[in-house]
N, C-alpha and C positions, 0 to 999 in steps of 0.2 A: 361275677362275684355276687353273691350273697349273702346277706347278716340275716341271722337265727338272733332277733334282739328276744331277750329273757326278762321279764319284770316279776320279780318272785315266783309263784309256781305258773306263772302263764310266757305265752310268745305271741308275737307281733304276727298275725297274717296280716295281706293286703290284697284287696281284689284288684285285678287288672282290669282297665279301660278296655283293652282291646279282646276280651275273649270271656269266655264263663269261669276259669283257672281263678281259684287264689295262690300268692305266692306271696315268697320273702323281700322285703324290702332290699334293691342294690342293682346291676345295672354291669355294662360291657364296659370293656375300658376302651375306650376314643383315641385317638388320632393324636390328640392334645394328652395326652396323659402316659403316651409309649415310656418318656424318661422318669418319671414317677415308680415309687415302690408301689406294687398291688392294694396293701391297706391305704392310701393316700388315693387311690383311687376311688375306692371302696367309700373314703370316709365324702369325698365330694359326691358322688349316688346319693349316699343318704341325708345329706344336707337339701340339694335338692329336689329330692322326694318325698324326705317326710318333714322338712322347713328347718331354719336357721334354731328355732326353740327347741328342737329335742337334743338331749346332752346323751351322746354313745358312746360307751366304752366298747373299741374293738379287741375283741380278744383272739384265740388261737382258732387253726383250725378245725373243723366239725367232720366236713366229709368233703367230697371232690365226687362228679357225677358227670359222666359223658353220655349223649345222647343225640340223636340227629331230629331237626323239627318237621313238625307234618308236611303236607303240603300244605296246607290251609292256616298255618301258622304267621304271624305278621311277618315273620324273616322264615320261608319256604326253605327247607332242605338243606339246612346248613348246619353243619357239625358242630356242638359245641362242648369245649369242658367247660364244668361251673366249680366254683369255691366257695361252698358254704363256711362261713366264720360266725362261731358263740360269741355272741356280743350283749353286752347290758345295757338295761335303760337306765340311767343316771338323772332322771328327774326330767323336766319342760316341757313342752307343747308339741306336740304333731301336728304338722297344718299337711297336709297331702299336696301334692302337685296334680292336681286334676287331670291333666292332661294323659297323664300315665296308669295312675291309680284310682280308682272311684270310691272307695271305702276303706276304714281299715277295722280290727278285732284284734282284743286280746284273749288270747284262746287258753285254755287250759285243758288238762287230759281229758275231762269227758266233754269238751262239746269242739274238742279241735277234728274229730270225728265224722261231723256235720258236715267240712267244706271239703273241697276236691282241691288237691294241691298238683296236680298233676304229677311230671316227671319229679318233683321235691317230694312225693308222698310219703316214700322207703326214707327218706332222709327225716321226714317228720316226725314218723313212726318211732324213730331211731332215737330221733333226739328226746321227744317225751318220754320214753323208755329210761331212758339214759340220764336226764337231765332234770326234770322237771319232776 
């Protein structure tokens, strides 16, 4: 799952700890979360990744993207669907989970250009297009 969060004509990238990729803020659903609805998943990724102070509205969804990872990838060869969901920033503070993510940007149509999103590229492209 992944949140597309919107702050007027911009979106949230985040760079990953673990690779040169920027992507969207959001996260797999665990073990601990199987009985849970998807957005309630979704809404605990974002809480701790990008802190207790950022207020997100989750909204519907954007796009759905299946891919398999490199080999060189922190999870090697494994099949994944993803669920991108349009979500809003409602005001507070981003504090990052370091561990995860190293940076973050609010990007807009011309400089969201600049970063490499990887496999979300077509999804980013889409969304600006579309959205922003």
């Amino acid at each position: 799952m992944k949140a597309i969060i919107r702050r007027n004509s911009e979106f949230l990238g985040v760079k990953n700890t673990r690779n040169r990729y920027w992507t969207l803020p959001g996260g797999r659903i665990e073990e601990r979360d199987l009985d849970l609805p998807v957005i309630e998943c979704l809404r605990r990724e974002l809480l701790e990744e990008l802190g207790l102070r950022a207020k997100i509205e989750i909204g519907k969804v954007f796009d759905m993207i299946k891919y398999k990872t490199s080999p060189d990838d922190h999870s090697p060869n494994q099949k994944i669907f993803l669920i991108c969901y349009d979500c809003q920033f409602d005001g507070g503070e981003i504090v990052l989970k370091k561990d995860e993510l190293e940076q973050f940007e609010w990007l807009d149509k011309e400089n969201y250009k600049q970063y490499d999103f990887g496999v979300l590229q077509k999804t980013i492209d889409r969304f600006v297009a579309e959205k922003l």
